[in-house]
C-alpha positions, 0 to 999 in steps of 0.5 A, spaced: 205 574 247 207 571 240 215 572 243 213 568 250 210 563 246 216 562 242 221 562 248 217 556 250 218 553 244 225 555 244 226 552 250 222 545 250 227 545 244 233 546 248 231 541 254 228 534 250 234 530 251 232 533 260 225 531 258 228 524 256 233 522 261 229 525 267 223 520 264 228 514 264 230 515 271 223 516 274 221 509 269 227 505 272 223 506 279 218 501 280 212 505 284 205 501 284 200 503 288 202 504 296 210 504 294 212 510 291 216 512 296 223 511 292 220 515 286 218 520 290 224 522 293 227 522 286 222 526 283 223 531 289 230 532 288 228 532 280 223 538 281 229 542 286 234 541 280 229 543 274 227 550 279 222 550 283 221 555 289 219 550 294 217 542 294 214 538 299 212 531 300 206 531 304 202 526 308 199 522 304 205 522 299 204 526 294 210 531 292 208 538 291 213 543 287 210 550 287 213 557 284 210 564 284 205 567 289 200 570 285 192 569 287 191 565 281 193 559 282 194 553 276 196 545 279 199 541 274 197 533 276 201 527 274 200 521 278 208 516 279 203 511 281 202 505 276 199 498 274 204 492 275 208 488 269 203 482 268 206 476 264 213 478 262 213 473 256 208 479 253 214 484 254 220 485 249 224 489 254 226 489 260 219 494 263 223 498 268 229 499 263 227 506 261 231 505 254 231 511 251 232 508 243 229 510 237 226 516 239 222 513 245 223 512 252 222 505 254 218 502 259 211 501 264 210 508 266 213 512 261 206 514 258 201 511 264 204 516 267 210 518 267 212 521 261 206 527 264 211 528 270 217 529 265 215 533 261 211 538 267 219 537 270 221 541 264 216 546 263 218 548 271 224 549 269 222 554 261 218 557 267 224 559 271 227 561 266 222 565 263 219 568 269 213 567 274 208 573 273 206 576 280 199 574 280 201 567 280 201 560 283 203 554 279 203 547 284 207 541 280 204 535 282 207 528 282 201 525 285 200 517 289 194 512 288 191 513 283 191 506 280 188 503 285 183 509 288 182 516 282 182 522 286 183 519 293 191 523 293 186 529 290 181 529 296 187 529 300 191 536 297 184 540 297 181 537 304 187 536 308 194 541 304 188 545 304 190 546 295 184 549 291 187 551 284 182 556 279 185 550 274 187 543 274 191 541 267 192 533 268 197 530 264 195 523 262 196 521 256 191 524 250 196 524 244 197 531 244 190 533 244 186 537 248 181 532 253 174 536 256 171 530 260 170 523 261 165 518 264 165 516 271 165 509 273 163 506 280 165 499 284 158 495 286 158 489 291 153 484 289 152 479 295 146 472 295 145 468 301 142 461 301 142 455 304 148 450 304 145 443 304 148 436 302 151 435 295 147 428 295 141 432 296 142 440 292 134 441 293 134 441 301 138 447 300 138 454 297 144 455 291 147 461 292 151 461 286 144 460 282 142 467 284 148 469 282 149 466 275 142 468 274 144 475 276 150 475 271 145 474 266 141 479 267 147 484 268 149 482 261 143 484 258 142 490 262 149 492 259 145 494 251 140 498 255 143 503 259 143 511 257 148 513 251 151 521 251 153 524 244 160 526 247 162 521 252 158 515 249 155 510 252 155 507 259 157 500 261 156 494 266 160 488 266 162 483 271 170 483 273 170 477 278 166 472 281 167 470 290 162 463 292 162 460 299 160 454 303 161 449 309 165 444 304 165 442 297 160 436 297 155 443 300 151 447 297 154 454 296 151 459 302 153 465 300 156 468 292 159 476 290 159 479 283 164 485 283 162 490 278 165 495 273 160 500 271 162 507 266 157 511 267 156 517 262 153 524 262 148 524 267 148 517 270 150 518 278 150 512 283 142 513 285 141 512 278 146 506 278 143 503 284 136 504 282 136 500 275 140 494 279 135 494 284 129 494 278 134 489 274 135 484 280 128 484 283 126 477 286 133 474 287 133 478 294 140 482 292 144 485 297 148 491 294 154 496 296 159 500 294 165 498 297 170 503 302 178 504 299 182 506 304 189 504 305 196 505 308 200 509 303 207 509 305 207 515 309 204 511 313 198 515 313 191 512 312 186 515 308 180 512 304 174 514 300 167 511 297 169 506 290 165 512 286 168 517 281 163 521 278 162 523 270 166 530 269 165 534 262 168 541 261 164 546 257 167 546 249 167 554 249 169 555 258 175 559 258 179 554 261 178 550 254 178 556 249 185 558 252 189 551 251 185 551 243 188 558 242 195 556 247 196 550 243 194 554 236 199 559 238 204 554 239 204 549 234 200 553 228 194 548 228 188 546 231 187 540 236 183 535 237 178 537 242 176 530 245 175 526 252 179 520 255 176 513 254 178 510 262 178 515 269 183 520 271 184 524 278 179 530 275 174 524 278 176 528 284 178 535 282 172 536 278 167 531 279 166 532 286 170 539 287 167 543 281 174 545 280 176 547 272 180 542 268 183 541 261 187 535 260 193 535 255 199 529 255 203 526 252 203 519 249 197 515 246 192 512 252 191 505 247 199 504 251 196 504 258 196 498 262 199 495 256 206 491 256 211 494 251 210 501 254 214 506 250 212 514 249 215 518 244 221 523 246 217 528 241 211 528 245 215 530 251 217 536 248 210 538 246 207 538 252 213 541 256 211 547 252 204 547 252 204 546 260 209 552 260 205 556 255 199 555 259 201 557 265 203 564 263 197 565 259 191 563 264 
């Protein structure tokens, strides 16, 4: 095992300038939510050149790649889905130039999360150099949506490509540490109706904007009081917009809406979330709700599912965990860092709800998630290539 364990080191080696360019092709792409049509395309004829035995796009939009025919089966994820720019007067460079300079690959996506989907690239083609063992199955997957629904592309792989790996390794970045867990998050809609009178007379009326302030405050405050776990942290509540209504502005506001971001921790799930509103909110007559994602993807297809992503945590001693620990060891002569992500994956889906193994490894450091002046080390690619191909054959 020690000489498969150089080889793919050996060959992550040879191939990171591959690494490097096929991330700058995949940046120069622009591909938010809904309109990866044009990534995906390139991304499959990525996955053909670098060696896998077949590759399709399926329904949704997901491209999956596949090698061996074993009855263990391993996926690797990444999503080709990101967020938008933002203010460009933020930006140093161009955010779809995908400049590959001082050791970096430049631009939105590179490590949010592109830089995963390069590197899975290359260790399609150090396995294929390598060998697929008879007993198993490797999926590569570029999967679509995930920025505007987590897990939404994996509801569709297992229920409708009827895909149910033994193990699931996201590559979103983790700094080249080893990720066991996360807190789940939910959306909530919290609505108030009242009663629209004249601005002239505002005590006829009922104010719903008063209930919703009300509301906000109350919110804030339950935001220090909610359930804290040792490993993920604490849970949290904010507040992420603000919607009012009425017959004119000279009138009473008849109806308010508070959208919420709430992080749920270890042992938080909807019921309980719901439930401490309710308690929080009492005599404001609330309605509350949790909104339906459902979209067209640029297949066409519509799909959809409830805006609840659950708490996931993997055991630190399953063995899904103990091989990436002895994988990476193995590889690199150290120890990693065993630690979880601070914002929400596809394993939302893929454990959360499916019970399905996972272990996150990848490339680039989560704090350049979102955030304008994007760039992910080269060097990290060529690591994860080889820990995503070492993994594989050592499962």
């Amino acid at each position: 095992m020690a000489n498969i364990f150089n080889k793919t080191n050996e060959l992550s080696q040879a191939y990171i300038n591959l690494s490097a360019e096929n991330l700058s092709k995949l940046v120069r792409i622009e591909s938010l939510s809904c309109n990866e049509k044009s990534v995906q395309k390139v991304l499959k004829q990525l996955m053909e050149e670098c060696g896998a035995d077949e590759v399709i796009i399926d329904g949704l939009g997901n491209c999956i790649g596949k090698m061996g025919n074993g009855s263990k089966v391993i996926a690797i994820d990444g999503h080709m889905d990101t967020v938008d720019v933002g203010n460009m007067n933020n930006w140093d460079f161009d955010p779809f130039s995908g400049e590959i300079k001082n050791g970096f690959v430049h631009g939105r996506g590179s490590v949010d999360q592109k830089g995963g989907v390069a590197s899975m690239l290359t260790s399609i083609k150090i396995l294929k150099e390598i060998g697929i063992p008879d007993n198993l199955t490797i999926y590569f997957i570029g999967s679509v949506m995930e920025e505007d629904c987590d897990g939404l592309c994996w509801k569709y792989i297992i229920e409708e490509d009827k895909i149910k790996p033994d193990v699931v390794i996201i590559t979103e970045p983790t700094n080249l540490n080893i990720y066991r867990g996360q807190r789940g998050r939910m959306e909530i809609q919290i609505s108030f109706q009242g009663i629209s009178s004249h601005g002239s007379a505002p005590e006829r009326g009922k104010n719903a904007i008063y209930l919703a302030s009300e509301a906000a405050l109350r919110i804030k405050d339950l935001n220090y009081n909610l359930k804290h776990d040792d490993f993920l942290g604490k849970g949290s509540i904010t507040i992420s917009e603000i919607k009012s209504d009425s017959p004119s502005l000279c009138a009473v506001a008849d109806f308010a809406q508070l959208h919420i971001d709430r992080r749920l921790t270890w042992g938080e799930t909807k019921k309980s979330a719901i439930h401490e509103l309710e308690e929080a909110l009492q005599g404001l007559d609330p309605k509350i709700s949790i909104p339906y994602y459902e979209e067209e993807a640029f297949t066409g297809n519509m799909y959809g599912m409830e805006k609840y992503y659950p708490t996931w945590i993997m055991e630190e001693n399953h063995p899904v965990i103990t091989t990436g620990v002895i994988t990476y060891k193995e590889l690199f002569n150290e120890p990693p860092k065993v630690d979880k992500w601070t914002f929400s994956t596809n394993g939302v889906t893929i454990n959360g709800i499916y019970n399905i193994p996972i272990i996150g490894f990848g490339p680039g450091d989560e704090v350049m998630a979102h955030a304008p002046n994007e760039k992910i080390p080269i060097q990290d690619l060529q690591v994860a290539s080889a820990f995503y191909a070492a993994y594989a054959l050592s499962i």
